[in-house]
KOLTORDREN-189676 format. One record per residue (C-alpha): x, y, z; residue number from 1; chain. Coordinates in steps of 0.05 Angstrom, whole numbers. Layout:
BEGIN
pt xx: X, yy: Y, zz: Z, nr: NUM, kette: A
...
% end
This chain:
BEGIN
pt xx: 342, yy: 162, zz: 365, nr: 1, kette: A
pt xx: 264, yy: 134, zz: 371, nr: 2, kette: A
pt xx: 238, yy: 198, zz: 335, nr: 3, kette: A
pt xx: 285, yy: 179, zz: 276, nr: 4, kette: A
pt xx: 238, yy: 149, zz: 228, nr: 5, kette: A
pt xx: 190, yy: 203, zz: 238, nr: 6, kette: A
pt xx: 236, yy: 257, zz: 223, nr: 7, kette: A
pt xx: 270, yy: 221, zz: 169, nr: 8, kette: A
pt xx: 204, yy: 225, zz: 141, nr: 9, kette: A
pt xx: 188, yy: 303, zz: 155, nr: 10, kette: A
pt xx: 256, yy: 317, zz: 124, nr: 11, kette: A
pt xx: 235, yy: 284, zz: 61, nr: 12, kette: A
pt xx: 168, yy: 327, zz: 54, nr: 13, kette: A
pt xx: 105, yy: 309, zz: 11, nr: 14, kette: A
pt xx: 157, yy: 282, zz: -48, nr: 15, kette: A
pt xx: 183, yy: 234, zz: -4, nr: 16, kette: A
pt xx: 113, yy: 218, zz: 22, nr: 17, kette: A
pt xx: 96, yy: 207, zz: -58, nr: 18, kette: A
pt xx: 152, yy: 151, zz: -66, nr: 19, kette: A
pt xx: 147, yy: 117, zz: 1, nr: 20, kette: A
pt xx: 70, yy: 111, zz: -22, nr: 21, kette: A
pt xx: 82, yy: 88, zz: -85, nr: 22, kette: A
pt xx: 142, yy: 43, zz: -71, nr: 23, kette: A
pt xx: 96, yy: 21, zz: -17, nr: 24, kette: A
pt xx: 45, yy: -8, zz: -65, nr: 25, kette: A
pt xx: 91, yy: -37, zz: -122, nr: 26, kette: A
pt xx: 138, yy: -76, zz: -62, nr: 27, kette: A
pt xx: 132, yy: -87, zz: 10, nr: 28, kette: A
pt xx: 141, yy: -85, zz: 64, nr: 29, kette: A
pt xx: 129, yy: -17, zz: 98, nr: 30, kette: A
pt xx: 57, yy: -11, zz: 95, nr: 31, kette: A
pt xx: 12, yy: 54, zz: 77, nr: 32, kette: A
pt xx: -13, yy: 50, zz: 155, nr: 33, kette: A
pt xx: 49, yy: 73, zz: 189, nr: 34, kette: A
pt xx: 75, yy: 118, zz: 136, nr: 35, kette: A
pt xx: 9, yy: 155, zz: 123, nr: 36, kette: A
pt xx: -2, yy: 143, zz: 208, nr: 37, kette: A
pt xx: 71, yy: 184, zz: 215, nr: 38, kette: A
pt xx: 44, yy: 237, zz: 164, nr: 39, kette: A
pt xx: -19, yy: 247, zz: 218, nr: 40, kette: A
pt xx: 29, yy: 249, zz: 271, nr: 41, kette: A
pt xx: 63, yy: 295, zz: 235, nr: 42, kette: A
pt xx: 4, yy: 346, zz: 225, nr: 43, kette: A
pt xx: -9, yy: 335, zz: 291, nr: 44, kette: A
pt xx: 58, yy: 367, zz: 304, nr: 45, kette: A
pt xx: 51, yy: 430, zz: 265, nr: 46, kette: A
pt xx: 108, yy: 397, zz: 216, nr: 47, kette: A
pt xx: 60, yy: 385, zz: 157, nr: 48, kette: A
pt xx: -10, yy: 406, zz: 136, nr: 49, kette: A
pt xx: -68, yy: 357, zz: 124, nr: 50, kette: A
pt xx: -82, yy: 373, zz: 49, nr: 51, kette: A
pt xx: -16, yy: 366, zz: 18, nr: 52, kette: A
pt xx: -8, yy: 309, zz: 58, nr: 53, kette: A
pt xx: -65, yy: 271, zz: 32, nr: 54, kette: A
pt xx: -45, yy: 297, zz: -39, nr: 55, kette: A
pt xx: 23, yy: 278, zz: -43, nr: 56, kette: A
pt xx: 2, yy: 204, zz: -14, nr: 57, kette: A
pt xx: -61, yy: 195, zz: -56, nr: 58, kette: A
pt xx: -17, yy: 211, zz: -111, nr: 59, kette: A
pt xx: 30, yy: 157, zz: -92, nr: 60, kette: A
pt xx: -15, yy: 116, zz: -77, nr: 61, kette: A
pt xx: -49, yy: 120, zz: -147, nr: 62, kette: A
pt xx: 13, yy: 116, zz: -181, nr: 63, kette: A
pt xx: 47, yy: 55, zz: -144, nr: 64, kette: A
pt xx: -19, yy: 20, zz: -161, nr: 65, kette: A
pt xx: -24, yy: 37, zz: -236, nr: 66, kette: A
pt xx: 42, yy: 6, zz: -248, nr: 67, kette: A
pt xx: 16, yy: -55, zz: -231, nr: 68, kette: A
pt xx: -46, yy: -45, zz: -269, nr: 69, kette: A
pt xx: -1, yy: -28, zz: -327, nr: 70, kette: A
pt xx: 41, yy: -89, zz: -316, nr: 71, kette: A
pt xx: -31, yy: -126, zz: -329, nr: 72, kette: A
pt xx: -46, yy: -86, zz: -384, nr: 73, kette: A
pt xx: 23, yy: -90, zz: -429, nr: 74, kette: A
pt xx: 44, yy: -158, zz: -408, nr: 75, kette: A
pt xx: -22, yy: -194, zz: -413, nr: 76, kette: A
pt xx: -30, yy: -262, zz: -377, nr: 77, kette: A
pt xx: 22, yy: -310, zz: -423, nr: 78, kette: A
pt xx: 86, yy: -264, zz: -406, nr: 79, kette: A
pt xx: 56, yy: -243, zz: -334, nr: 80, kette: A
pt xx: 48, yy: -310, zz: -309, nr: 81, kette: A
pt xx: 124, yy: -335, zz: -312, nr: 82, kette: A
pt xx: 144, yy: -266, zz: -283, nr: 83, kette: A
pt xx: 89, yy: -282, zz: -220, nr: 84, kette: A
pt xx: 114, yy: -360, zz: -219, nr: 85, kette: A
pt xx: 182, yy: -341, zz: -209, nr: 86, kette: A
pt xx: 187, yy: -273, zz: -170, nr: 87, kette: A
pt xx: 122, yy: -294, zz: -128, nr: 88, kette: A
pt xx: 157, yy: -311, zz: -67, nr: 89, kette: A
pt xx: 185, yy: -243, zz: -49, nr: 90, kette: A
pt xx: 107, yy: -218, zz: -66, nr: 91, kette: A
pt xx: 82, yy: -274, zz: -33, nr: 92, kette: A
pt xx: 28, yy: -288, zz: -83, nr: 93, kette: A
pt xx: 30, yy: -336, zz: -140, nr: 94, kette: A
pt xx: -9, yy: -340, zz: -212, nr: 95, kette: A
pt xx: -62, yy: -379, zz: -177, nr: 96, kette: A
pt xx: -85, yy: -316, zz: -135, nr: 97, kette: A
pt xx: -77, yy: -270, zz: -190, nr: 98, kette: A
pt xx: -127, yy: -311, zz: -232, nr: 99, kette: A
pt xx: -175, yy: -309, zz: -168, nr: 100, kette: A
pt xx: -172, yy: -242, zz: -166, nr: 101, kette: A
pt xx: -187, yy: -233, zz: -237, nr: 102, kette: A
pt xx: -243, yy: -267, zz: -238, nr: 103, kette: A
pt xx: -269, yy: -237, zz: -174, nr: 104, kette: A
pt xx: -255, yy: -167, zz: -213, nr: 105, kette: A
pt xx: -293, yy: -194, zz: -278, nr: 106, kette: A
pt xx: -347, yy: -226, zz: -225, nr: 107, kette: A
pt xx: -366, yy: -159, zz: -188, nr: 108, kette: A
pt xx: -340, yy: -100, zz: -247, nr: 109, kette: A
pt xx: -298, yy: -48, zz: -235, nr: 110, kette: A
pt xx: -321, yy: -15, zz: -179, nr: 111, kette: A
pt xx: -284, yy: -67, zz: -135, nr: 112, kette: A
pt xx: -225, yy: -25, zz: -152, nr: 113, kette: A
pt xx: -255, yy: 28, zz: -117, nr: 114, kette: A
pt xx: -279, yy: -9, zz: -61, nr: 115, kette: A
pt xx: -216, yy: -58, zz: -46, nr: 116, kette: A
pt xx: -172, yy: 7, zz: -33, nr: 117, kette: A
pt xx: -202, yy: 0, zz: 36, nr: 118, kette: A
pt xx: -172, yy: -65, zz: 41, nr: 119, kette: A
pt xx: -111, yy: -81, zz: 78, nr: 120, kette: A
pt xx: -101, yy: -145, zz: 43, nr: 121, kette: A
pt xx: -128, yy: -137, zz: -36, nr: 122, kette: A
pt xx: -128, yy: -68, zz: -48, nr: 123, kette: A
pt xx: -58, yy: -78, zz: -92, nr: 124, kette: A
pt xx: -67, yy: -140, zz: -112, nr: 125, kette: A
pt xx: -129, yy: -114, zz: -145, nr: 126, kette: A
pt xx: -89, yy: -80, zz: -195, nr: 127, kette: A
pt xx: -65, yy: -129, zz: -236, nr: 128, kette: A
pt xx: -125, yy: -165, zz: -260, nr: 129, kette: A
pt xx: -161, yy: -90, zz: -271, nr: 130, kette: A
pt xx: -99, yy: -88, zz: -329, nr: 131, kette: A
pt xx: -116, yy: -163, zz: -352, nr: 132, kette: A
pt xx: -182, yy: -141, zz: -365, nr: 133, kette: A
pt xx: -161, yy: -85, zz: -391, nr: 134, kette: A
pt xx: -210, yy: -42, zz: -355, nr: 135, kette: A
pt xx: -209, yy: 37, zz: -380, nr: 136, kette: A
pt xx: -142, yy: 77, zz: -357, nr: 137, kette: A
pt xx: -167, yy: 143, zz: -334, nr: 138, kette: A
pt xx: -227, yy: 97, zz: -302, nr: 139, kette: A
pt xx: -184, yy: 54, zz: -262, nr: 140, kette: A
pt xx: -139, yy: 119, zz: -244, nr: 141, kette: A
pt xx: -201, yy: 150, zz: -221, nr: 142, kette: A
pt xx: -228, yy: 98, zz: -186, nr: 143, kette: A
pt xx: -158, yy: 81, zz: -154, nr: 144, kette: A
pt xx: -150, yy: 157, zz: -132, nr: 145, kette: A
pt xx: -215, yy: 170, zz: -104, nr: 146, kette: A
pt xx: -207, yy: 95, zz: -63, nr: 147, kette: A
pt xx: -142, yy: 117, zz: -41, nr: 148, kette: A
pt xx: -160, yy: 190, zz: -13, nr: 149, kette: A
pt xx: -221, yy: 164, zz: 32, nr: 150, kette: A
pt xx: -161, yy: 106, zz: 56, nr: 151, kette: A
pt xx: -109, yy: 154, zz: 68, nr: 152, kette: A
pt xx: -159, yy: 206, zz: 100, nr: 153, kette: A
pt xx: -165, yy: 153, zz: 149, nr: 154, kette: A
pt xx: -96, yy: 140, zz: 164, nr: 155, kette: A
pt xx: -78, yy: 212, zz: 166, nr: 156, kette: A
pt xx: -135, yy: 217, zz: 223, nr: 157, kette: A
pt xx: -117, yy: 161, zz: 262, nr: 158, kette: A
pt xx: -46, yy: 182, zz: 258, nr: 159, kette: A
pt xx: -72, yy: 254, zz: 291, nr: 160, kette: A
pt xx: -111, yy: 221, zz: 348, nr: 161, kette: A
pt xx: -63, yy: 182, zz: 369, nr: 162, kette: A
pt xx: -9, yy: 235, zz: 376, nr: 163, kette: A
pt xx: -65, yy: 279, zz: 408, nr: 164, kette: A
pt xx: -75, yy: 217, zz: 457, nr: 165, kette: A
pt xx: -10, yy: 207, zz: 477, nr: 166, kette: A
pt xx: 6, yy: 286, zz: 487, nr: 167, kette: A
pt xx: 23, yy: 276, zz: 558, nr: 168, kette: A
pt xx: 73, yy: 221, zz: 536, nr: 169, kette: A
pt xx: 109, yy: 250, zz: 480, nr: 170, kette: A
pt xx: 165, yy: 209, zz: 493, nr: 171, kette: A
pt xx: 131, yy: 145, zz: 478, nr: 172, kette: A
pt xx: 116, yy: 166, zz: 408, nr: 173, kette: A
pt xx: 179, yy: 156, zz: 373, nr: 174, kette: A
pt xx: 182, yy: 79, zz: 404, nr: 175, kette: A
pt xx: 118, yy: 65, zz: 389, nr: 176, kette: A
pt xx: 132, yy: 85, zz: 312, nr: 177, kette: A
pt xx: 191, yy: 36, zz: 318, nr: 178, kette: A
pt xx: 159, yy: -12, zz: 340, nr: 179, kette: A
pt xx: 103, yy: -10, zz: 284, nr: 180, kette: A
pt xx: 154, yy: -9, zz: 233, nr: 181, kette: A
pt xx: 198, yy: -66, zz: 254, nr: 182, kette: A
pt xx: 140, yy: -108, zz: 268, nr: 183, kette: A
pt xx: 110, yy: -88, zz: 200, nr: 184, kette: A
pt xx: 183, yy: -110, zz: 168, nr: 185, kette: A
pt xx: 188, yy: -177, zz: 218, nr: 186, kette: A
pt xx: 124, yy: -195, zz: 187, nr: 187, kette: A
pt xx: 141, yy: -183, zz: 116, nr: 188, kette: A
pt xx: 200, yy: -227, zz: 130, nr: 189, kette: A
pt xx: 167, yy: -282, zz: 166, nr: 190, kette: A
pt xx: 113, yy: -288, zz: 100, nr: 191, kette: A
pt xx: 175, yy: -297, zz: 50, nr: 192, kette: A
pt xx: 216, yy: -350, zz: 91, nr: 193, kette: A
pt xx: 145, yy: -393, zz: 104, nr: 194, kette: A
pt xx: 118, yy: -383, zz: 30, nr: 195, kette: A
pt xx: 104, yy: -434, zz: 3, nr: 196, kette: A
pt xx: 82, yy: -447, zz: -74, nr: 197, kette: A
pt xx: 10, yy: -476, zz: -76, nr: 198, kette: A
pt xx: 42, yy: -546, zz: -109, nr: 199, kette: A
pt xx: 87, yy: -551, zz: -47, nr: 200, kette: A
pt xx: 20, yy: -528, zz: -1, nr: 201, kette: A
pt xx: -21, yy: -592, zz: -26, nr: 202, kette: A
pt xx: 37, yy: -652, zz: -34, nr: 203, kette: A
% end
């Protein structure tokens, strides 16, 4: 039963490793760490190989993020903002951090979108004011790709050490997974029933 989640996720192969990373990046709340951290663990196992792997999430990864880059790009700030303003709270971010980030994106050029994919924190968010700005398509999906690979290589290697570390206790690994997960969901939860909009924040 605690080796469920990382078998649910072997059975779904590289495709499924493709949506999870790009749902991953349009909504939360299961974050790229534990299911790019699974797909090391995975490798590690002899279940999946390390190229494909990277592939199929850098590809997700790229594609979960240019919807929200497009959403900036079609939409444009007038019809964006009352879609942030009102669906903000499951996000948990409102128009006023979207305009911060734009102007930190128009403040330090494009190659933030590189460097924010190492980010925990801004490395979607990033996205959206890219498409305000309207910053090139095939630059920000090169930029965005290339970000994403270097982050993902990471995970995929972290995910291998740690199922190299705890060998010995094989049985542990399948909790520990759990445990990531629910914790990553608690916390997701925990930020939508405490959000607060920034008028509420300063009254």
């Amino acid at each position: 039963m605690q080796d469920f989640i990382i078998e649910a996720i072997e059975r779904g192969g590289y495709v499924g490793i493709a949506l999870l990373m790009a749902l991953e990046n349009i909504f939360p709340p299961i974050p790229s760490e534990v299911i790019m951290g699974i797909g090391g663990i995975s490798v590690a196992r002899g279940n999946m190989q390390f190229w494909p792997l990277l592939l199929a999430g850098t590809i997700g990864s790229t594609f979960g993020n240019y919807a929200w880059y497009l959403a900036g790009d079609r939409w444009g700030a007038r019809r964006l903002a009352p879609f942030v303003r009102r669906w903000g709270r499951w996000l948990t971010v409102e128009w006023h951090d979207v305009r911060k980030a734009r102007r930190f994106f128009k403040r330090h050029g494009p190659w933030v979108v590189f460097f924010l994919r190492f980010s925990p924190f801004l490395r979607t968010m990033i996205s959206l004011p890219a498409g305000l700005a309207r910053m090139g398509h095939w630059r920000f999906l090169i930029f965005t790709f290339a970000g994403s690979a270097i982050w993902n290589v990471m995970l995929i290697q972290g995910g291998r050490l740690l199922a190299y570390y705890l060998d010995e206790t094989q049985q542990w690994m399948g909790w520990l997974v759990l445990a990531l997960t629910v914790i990553a969901i608690i916390a997701y939860i925990h930020r939508v029933r405490t959000w607060k909009p920034r008028a509420r924040r300063q009254s």
